[in-house]
C-alpha positions as CSV (number, residue, x, y, z in Angstrom):
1,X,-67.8,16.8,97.0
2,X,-67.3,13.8,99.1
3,X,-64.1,12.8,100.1
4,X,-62.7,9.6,99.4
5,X,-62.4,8.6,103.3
6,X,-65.9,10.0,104.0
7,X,-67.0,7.6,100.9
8,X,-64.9,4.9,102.3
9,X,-66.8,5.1,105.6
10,X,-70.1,4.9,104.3
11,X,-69.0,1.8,102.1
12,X,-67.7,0.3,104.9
13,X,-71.1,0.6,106.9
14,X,-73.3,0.0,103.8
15,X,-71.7,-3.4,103.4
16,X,-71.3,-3.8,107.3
17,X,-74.8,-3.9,106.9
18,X,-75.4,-6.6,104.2
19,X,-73.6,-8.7,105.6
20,X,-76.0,-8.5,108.9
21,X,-78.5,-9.2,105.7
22,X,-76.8,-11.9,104.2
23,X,-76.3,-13.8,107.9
24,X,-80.1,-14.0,108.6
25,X,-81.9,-14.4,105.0
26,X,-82.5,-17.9,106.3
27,X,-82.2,-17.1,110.5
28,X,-82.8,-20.9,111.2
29,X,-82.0,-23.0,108.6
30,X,-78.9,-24.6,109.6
31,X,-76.8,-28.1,108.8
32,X,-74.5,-29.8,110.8
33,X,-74.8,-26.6,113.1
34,X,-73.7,-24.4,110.7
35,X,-76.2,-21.7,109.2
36,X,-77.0,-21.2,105.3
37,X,-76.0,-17.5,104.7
38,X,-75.2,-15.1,102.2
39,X,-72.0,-13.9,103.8
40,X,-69.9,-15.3,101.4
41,X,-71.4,-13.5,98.5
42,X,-71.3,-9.9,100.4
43,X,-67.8,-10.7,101.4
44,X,-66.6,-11.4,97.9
45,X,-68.4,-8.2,96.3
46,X,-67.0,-6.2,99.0
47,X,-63.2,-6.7,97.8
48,X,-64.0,-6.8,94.5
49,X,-66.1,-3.1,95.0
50,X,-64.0,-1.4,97.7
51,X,-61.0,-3.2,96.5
52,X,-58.4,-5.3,99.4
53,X,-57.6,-2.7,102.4
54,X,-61.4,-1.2,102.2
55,X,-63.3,-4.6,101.9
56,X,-61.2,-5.9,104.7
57,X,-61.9,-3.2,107.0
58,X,-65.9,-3.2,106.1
59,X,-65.4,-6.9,106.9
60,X,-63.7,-6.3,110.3
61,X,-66.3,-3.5,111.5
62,X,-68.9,-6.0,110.8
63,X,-67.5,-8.2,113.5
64,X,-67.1,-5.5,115.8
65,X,-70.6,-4.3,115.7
66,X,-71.2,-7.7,116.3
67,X,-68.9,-8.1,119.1
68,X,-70.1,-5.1,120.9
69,X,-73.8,-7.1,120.9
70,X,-75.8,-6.0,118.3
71,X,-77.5,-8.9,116.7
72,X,-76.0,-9.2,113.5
73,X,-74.4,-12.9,113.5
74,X,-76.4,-15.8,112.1
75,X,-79.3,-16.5,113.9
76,X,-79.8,-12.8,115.1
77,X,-76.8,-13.6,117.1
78,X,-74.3,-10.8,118.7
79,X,-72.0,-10.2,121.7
80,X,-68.4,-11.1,122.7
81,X,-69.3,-14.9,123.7
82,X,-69.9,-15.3,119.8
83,X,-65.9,-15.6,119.9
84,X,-66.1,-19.2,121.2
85,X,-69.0,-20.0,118.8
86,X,-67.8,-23.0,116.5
87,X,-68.8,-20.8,113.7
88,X,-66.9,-18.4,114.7
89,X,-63.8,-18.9,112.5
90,X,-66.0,-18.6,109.3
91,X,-67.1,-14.7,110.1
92,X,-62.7,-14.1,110.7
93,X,-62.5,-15.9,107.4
94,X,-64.5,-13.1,105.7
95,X,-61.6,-10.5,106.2
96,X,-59.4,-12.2,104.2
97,X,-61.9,-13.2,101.7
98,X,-62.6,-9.5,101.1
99,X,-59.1,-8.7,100.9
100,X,-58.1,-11.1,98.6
101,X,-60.9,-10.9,96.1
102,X,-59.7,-7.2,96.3
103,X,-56.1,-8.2,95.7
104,X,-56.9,-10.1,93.0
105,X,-60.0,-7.8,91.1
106,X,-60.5,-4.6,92.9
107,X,-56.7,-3.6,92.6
108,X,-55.7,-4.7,89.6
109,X,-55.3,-2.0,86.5
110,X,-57.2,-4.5,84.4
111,X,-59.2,-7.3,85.9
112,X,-59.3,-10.2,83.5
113,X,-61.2,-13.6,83.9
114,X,-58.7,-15.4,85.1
115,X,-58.5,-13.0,88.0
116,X,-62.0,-13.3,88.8
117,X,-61.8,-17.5,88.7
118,X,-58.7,-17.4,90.8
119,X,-60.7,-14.9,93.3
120,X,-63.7,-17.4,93.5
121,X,-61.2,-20.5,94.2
122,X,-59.7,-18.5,96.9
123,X,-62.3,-17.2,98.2
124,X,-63.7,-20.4,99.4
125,X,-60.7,-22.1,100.0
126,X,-60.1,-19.3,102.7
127,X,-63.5,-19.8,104.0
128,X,-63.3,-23.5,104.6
129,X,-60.1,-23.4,105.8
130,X,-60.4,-20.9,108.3
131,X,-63.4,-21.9,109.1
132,X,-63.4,-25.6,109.1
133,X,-60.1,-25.6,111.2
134,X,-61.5,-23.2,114.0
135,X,-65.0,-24.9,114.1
136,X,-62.8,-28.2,114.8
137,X,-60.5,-26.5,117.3
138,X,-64.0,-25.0,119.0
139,X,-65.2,-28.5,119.3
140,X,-62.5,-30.7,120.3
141,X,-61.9,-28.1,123.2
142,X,-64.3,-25.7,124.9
143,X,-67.8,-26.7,122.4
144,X,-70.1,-29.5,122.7
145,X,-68.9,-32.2,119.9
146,X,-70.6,-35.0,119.3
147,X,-69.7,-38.6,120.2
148,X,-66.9,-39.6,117.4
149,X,-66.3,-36.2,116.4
150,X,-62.8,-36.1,114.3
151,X,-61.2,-33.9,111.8
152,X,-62.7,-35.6,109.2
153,X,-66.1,-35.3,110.3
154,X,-65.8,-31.6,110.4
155,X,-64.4,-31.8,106.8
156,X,-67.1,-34.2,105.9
157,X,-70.1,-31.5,107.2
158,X,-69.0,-29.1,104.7
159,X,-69.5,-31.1,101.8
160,X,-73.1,-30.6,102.6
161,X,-72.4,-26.6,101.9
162,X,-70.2,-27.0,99.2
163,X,-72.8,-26.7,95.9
164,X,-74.2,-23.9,97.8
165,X,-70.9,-21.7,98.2
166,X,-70.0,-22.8,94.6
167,X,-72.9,-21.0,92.9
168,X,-73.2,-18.3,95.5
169,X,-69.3,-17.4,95.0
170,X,-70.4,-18.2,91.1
171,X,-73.1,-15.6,90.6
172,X,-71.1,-12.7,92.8
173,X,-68.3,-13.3,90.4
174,X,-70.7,-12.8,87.6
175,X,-72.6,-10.0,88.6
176,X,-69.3,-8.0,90.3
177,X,-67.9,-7.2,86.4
178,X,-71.3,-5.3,85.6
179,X,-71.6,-3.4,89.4
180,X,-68.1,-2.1,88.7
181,X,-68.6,-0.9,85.4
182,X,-72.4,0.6,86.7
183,X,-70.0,2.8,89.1
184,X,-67.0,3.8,87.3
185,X,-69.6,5.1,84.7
186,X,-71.2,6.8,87.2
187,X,-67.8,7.8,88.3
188,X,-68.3,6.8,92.1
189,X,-64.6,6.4,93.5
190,X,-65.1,2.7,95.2
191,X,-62.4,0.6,93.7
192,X,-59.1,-0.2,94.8
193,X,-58.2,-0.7,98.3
């Protein structure tokens, strides 16, 4: 039998590696220099799977694969200079997506709707916060901004992304309810932190 930190380790790694998925199913496609991805969606599924502590930590060895160069960022991008990418603030906003969809699903006794609506809200609150605020800060000081570039321009730009992250956070809430009953019937120990 598996133990439950072997199995933790392997879930880390397994979603480690969606998420390098989920940042280059479109590799170029980007708006206002920010690229589509799917991040958001493997981010939210991993709390809500491995519960808070465990999604956060398969969020943070993500970024250290990435920081060590392996080409796992949007774009096929990797390396330690990805730190001063303007972008950069929505990959850190993934840890604490992960943790508090787990928080709020994963580690509950009983999840209930209003669990998974409030995990959503969060979920992208916490990624357009975090990352909206760093992509400004990267821009007003070491990053190329364009001419006029203000807070609310960096606000504005995310508008653009906003329908997207709505029905991608939308359809992992809806599909998370049916991959945690799959494995609790199965009786795979992933949930709760």
């Amino acid at each position: 039998m598996v133990s439950l930190k072997t199995w933790n380790i392997v879930l880390c790694g397994l979603f480690a590696a969606l998420m390098a998925i989920g940042a280059n199913v479109s590799p170029f496609l980007t708006i206002g220099g920010v690229p589509i991805t799917l991040q958001l969606m493997f981010a939210i599924l991993a709390g809500g799977i491995l519960g808070s502590r465990t999604g956060a930590v398969a969020m943070l060895t993500y970024i250290f694969i990435g920081l060590v160069g392996a080409p796992v960022f949007a774009q096929f991008k990797g390396g330690p200079v990805q730190v001063l990418s303007p972008t950069f603030g929505f990959i850190i906003s993934f840890v604490f997506v992960a943790y508090v969809t787990g928080k709020l699903i994963a580690d509950q006794q009983i999840a209930k709707k209003k669990h998974y609506v409030g995990a959503g809200i969060l979920s992208i609150l916490l990624n357009y916060i975090i990352g909206t605020n760093m992509m400004f800060l990267a821009f007003k000081f070491w990053a190329d901004a364009p001419d006029g570039f203000h807070y609310g321009i960096a606000w504005s730009w995310m508008l653009v992304y906003l329908p997207l992250d709505i029905v991608v956070t939308s359809l992992s809430l809806m599909v998370l309810p049916k991959l945690r009953k799959a494995l609790s019937r199965r009786h795979i120990r992933t949930i709760g932190g």
